[in-house]
KEKE-3310 file (N, C-alpha, C; in steps of 0.2 Angstrom, whole numbers, plus 5000, padded with zeros to 4 digits):
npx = (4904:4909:4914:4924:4934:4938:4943:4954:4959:4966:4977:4984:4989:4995:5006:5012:5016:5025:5036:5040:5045:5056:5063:5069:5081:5098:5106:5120:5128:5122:5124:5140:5138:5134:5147:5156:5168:5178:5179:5181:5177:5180:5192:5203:5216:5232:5247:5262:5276:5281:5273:5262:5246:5230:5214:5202:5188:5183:5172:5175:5179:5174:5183:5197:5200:5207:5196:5187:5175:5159:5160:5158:5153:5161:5161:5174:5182:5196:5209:5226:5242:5255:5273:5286:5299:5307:5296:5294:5288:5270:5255:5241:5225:5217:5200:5192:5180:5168:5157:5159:5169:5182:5192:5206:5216:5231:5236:5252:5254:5254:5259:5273:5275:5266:5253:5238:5223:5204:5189:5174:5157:5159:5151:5141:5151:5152:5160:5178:5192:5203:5216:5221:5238:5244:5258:5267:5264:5254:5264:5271:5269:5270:5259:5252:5246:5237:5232:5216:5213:5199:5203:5193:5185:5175:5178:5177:5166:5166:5158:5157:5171:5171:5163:5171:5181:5175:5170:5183:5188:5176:5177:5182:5177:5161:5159:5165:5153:5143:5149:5146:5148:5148:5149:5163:5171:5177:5177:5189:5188:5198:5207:5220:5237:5254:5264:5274:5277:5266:5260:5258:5248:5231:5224:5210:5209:5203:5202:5199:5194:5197:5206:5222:5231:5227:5221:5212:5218:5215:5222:5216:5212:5205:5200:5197:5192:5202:5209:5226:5234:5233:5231:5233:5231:5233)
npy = (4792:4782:4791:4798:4786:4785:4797:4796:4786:4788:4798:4790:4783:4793:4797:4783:4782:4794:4790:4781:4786:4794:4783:4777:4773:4779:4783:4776:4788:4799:4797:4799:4813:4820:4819:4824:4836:4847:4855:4859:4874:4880:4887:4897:4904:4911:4919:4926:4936:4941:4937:4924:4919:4914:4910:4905:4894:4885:4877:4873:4865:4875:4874:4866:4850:4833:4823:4814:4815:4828:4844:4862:4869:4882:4894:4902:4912:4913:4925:4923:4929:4926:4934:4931:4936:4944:4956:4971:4982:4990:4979:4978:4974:4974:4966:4958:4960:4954:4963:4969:4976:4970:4976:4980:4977:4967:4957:4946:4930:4921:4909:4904:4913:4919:4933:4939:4940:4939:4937:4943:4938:4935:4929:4939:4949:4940:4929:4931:4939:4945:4950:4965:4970:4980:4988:4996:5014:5029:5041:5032:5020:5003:4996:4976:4965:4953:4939:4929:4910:4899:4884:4877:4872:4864:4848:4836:4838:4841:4830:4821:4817:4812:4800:4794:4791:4783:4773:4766:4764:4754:4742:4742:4753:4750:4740:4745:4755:4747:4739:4737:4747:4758:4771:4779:4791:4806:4816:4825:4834:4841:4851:4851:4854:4856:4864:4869:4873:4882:4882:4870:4852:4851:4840:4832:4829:4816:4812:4798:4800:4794:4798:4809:4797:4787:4786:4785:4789:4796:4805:4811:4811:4826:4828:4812:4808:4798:4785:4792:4787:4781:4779:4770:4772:4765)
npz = (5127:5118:5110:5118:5118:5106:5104:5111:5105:5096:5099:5105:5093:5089:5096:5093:5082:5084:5091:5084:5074:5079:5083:5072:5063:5058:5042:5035:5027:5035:5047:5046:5039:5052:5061:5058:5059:5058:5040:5024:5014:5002:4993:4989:4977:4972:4967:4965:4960:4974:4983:4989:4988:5001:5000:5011:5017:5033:5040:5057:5073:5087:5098:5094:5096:5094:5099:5096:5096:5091:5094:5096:5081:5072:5059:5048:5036:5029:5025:5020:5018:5012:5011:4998:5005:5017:5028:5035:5035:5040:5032:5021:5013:5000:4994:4982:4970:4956:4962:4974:4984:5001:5013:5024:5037:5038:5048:5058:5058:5073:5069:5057:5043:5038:5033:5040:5037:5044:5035:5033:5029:5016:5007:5002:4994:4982:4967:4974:4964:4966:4974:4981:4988:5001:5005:5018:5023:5024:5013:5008:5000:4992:4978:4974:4966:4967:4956:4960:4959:4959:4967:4970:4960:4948:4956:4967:4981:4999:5005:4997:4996:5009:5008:4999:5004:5017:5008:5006:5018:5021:5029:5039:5047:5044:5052:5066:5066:5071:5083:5100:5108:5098:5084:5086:5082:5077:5062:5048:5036:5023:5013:5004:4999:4993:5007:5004:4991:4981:4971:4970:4967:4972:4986:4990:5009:5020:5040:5049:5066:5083:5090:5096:5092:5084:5071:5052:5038:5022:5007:4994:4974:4968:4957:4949:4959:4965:4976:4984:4993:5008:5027:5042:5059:5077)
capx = (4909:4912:4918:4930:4937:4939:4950:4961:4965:4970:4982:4991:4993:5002:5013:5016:5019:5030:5040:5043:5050:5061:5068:5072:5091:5101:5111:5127:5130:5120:5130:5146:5139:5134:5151:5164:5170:5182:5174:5183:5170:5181:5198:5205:5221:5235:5253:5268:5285:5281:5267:5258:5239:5225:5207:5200:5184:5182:5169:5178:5175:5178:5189:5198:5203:5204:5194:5181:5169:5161:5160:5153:5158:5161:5162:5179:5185:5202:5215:5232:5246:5264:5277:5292:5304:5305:5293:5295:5281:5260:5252:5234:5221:5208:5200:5191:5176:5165:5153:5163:5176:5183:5198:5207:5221:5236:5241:5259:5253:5257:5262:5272:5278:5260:5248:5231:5216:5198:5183:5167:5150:5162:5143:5140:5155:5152:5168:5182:5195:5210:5218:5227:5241:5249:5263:5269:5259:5256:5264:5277:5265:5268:5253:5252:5239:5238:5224:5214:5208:5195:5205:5188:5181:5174:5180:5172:5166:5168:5153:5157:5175:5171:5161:5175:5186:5172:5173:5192:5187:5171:5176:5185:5170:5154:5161:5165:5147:5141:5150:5143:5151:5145:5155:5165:5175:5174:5178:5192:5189:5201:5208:5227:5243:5261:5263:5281:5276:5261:5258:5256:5241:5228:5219:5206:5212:5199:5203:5193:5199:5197:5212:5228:5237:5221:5214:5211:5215:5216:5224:5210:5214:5198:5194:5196:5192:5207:5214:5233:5237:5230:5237:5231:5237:5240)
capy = (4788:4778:4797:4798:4781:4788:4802:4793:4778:4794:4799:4783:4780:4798:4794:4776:4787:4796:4787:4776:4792:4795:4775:4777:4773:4785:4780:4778:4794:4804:4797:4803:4818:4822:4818:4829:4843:4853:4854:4867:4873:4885:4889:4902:4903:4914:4919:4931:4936:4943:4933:4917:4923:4910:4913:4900:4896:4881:4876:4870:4866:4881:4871:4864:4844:4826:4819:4807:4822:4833:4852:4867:4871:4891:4895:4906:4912:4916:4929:4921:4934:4924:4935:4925:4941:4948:4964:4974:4986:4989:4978:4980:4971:4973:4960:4961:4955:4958:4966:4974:4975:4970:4979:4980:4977:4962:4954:4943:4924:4918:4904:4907:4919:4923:4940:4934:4941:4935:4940:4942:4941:4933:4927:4944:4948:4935:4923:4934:4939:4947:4952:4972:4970:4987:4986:5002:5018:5036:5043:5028:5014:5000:4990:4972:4963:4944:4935:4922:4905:4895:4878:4868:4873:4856:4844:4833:4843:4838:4827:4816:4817:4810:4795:4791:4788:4778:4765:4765:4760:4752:4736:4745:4758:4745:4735:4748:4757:4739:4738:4739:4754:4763:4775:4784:4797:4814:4817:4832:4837:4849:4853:4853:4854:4855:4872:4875:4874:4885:4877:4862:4850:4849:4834:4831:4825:4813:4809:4798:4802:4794:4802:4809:4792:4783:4788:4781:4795:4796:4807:4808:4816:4827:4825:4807:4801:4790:4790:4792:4787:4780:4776:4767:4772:4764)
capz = (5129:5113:5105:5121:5116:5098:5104:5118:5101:5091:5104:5105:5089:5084:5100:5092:5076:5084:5095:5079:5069:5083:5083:5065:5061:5053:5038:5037:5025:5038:5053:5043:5040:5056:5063:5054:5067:5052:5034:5019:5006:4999:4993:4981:4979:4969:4968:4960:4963:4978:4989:4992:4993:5000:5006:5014:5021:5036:5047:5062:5081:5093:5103:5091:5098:5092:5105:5093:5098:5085:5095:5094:5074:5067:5051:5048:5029:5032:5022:5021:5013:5014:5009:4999:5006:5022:5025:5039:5037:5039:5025:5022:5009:4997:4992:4975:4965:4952:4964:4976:4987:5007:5014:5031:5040:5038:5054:5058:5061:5075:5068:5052:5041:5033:5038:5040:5042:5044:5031:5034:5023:5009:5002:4999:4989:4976:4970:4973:4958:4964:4980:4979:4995:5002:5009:5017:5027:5021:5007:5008:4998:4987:4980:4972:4964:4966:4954:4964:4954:4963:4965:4971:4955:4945:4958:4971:4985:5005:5006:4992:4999:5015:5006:4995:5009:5020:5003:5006:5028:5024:5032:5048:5048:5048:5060:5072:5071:5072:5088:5104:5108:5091:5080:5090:5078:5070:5052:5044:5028:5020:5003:5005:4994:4997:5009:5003:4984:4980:4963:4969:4966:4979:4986:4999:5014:5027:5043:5054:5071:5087:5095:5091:5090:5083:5068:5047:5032:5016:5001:4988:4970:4970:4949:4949:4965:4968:4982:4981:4999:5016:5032:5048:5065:5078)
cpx = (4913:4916:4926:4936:4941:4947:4954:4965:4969:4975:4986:4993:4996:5006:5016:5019:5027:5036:5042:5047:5056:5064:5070:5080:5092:5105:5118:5130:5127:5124:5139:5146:5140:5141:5159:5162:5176:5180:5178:5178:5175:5190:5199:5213:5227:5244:5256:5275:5286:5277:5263:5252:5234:5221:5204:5192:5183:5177:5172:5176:5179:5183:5192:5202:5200:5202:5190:5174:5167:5160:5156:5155:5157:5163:5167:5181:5192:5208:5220:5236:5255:5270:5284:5297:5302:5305:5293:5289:5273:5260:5243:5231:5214:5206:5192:5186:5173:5159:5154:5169:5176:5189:5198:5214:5223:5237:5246:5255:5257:5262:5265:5275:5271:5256:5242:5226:5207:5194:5176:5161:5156:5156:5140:5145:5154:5161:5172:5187:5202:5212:5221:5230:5244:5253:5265:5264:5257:5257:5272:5274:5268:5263:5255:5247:5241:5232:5224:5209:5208:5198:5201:5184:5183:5180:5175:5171:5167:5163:5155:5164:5177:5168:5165:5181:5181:5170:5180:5192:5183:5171:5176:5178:5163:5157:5162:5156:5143:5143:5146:5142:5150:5151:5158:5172:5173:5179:5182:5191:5193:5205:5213:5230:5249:5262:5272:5281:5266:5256:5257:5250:5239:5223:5215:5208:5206:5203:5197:5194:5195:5198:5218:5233:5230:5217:5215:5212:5219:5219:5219:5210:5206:5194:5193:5192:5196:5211:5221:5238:5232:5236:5233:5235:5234:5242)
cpy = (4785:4785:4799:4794:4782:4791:4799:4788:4783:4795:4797:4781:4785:4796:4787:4777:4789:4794:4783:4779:4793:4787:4775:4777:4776:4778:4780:4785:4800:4802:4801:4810:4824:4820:4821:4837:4848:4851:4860:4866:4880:4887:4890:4903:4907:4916:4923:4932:4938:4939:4928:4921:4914:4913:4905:4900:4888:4882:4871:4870:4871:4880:4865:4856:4837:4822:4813:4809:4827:4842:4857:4870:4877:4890:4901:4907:4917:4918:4927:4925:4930:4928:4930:4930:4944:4953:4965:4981:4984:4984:4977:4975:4975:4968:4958:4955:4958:4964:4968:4973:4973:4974:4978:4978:4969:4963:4948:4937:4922:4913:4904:4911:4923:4928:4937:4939:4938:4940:4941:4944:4938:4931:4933:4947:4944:4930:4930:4934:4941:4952:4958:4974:4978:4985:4994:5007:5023:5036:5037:5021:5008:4994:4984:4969:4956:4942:4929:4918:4901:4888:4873:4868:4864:4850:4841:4838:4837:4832:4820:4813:4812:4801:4789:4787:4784:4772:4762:4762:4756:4747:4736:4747:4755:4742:4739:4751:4750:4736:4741:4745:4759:4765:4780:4789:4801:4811:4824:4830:4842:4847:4855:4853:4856:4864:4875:4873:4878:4884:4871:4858:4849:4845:4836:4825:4824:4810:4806:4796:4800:4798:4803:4804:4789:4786:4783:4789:4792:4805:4806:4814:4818:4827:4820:4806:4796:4794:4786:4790:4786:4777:4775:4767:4768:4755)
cpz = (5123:5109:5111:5120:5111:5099:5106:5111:5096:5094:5106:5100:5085:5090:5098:5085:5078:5087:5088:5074:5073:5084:5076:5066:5057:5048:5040:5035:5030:5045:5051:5044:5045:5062:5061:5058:5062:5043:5031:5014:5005:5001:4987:4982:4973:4971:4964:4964:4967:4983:4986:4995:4994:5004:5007:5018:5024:5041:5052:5068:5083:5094:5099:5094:5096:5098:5101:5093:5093:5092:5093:5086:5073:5061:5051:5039:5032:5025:5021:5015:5017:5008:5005:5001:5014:5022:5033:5041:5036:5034:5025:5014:5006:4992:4988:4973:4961:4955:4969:4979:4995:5007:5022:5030:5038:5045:5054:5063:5065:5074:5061:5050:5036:5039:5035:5040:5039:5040:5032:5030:5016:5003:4997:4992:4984:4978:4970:4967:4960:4973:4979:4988:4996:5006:5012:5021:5023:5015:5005:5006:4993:4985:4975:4970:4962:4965:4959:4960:4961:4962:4968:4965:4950:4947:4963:4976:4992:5006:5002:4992:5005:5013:5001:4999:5014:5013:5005:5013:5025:5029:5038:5050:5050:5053:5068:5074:5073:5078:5095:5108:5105:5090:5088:5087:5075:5064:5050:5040:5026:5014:5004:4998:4998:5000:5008:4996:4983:4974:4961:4969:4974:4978:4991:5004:5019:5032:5045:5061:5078:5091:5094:5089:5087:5077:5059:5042:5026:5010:4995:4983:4968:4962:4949:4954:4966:4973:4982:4986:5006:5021:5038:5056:5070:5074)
residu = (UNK:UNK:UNK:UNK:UNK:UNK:UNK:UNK:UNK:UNK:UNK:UNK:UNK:UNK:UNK:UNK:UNK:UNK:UNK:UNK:UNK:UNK:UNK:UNK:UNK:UNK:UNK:UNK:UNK:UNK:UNK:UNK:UNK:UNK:UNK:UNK:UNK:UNK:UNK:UNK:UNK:UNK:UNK:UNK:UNK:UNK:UNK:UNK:UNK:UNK:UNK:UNK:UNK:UNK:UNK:UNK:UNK:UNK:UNK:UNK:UNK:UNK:UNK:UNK:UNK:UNK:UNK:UNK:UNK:UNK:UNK:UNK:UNK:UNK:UNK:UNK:UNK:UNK:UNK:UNK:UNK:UNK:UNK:UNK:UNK:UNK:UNK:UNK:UNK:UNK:UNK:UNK:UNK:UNK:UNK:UNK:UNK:UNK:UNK:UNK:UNK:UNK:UNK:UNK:UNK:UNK:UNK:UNK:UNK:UNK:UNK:UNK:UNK:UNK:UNK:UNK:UNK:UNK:UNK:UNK:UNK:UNK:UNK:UNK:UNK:UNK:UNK:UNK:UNK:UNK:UNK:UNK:UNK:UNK:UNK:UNK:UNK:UNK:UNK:UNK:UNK:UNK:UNK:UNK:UNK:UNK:UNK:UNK:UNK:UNK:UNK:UNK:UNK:UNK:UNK:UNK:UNK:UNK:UNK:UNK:UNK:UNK:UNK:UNK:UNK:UNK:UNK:UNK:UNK:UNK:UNK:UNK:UNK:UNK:UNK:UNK:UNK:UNK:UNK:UNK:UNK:UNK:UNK:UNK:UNK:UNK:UNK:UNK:UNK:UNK:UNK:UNK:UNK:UNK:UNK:UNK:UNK:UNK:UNK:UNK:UNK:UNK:UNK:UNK:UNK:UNK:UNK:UNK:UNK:UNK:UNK:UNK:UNK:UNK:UNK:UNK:UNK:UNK:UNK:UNK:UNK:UNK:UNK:UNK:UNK:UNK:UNK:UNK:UNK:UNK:UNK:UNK:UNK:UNK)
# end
């Protein structure tokens, strides 16, 4: 009897264990993190007399909408080939490291005047060096070669991004998770610059987004950390 008692107090006090790990509050930095629905780790980026290249790689929600909601997130590395002249024929890609190569087909963005296309396994590849664009089919080819430098190279990354800009709300931000209602926004992260200068500096741009008239972002210069710009809607 007394060895049944044993077990049974065993019993209740991992379930009183348990039950007590599962009541555990998050922090704030793990609520943040756990609330960013678009994230950039990766942007390389190059240019010449001829094209606008950048690679990109975003983990984004499927269904891409500011609701306040984070979604289901994919991870996409994405080709961007912006002609500065209008091309009329095939253009094709390979797309270069020290340890091998991708290739494939250029498509015409919908949205745009840049040909896109998606990568796959970029981990494998290593950093990439140098993109070689074809423009042309058959025996009718010309090739181009646009170096790519890593522009997130020795800057803040998205994580420390998102943190710099929750300094910049914290007043707004505790008081809302503090409310009785809780947080109720997602988080962009992206690693922007001017899209009609291609030499221009890039920052990290946080929102924190209810809804599309309702959100908090900031402009944050990614070596310092200063942020160079915020704004509050509504």
């Amino acid at each position: 009897m007394t060895k049944k008692i044993t077990v049974i107090l065993c019993v209740l006090v991992c379930c009183l264990i348990a039950f007590a790990a599962c009541g555990e509050k998050k922090t704030t930095e793990e609520i943040l993190s756990d609330s960013v629905s678009s994230r950039q780790s990766a942007c390389f980026a190059g240019s010449d007399e001829n094209f606008d290249v950048t690679l990109t790689t975003l983990a984004q929600e499927e269904a891409f909408i500011a609701d306040g909601k984070v979604g289901n997130v994919v991870t996409r590395t994405t080709l961007s080939v912006k002609p500065k002249a209008a091309v009329d024929k095939e253009m094709s890609y390979s797309l270069q490291s020290e340890s091998g190569k991708k290739e494939g087909a250029l498509s015409k963005n919908v949205l745009g005047s840049a040909y896109i296309a998606e990568i796959e396994g970029l981990s494998d590849l290593g950093v990439p060096t140098t993109v070689v664009i074809t423009v042309g089919s058959g025996d009718e080819t010309t090739e181009y070669t646009v170096t790519l430098t890593d522009r997130m190279a020795d800057v803040i990354d998205a994580d420390e991004a998102v943190m710099t800009a929750y300094g910049y709300y914290k007043q707004q931000i505790d008081a809302e998770m503090a409310s009785e209602d809780g947080w109720q926004r997602e988080i962009f992260v992206r690693f922007v610059n001017d899209r009609k200068d291609s030499e221009s500096k890039y920052y990290w741009y946080v929102a924190f987004v209810a809804d599309r008239n309702d959100d908090m972002t900031v402009l944050i210069d990614p070596a310092t950390k200063e942020i160079v710009n915020g704004r509050v809607r509504p």
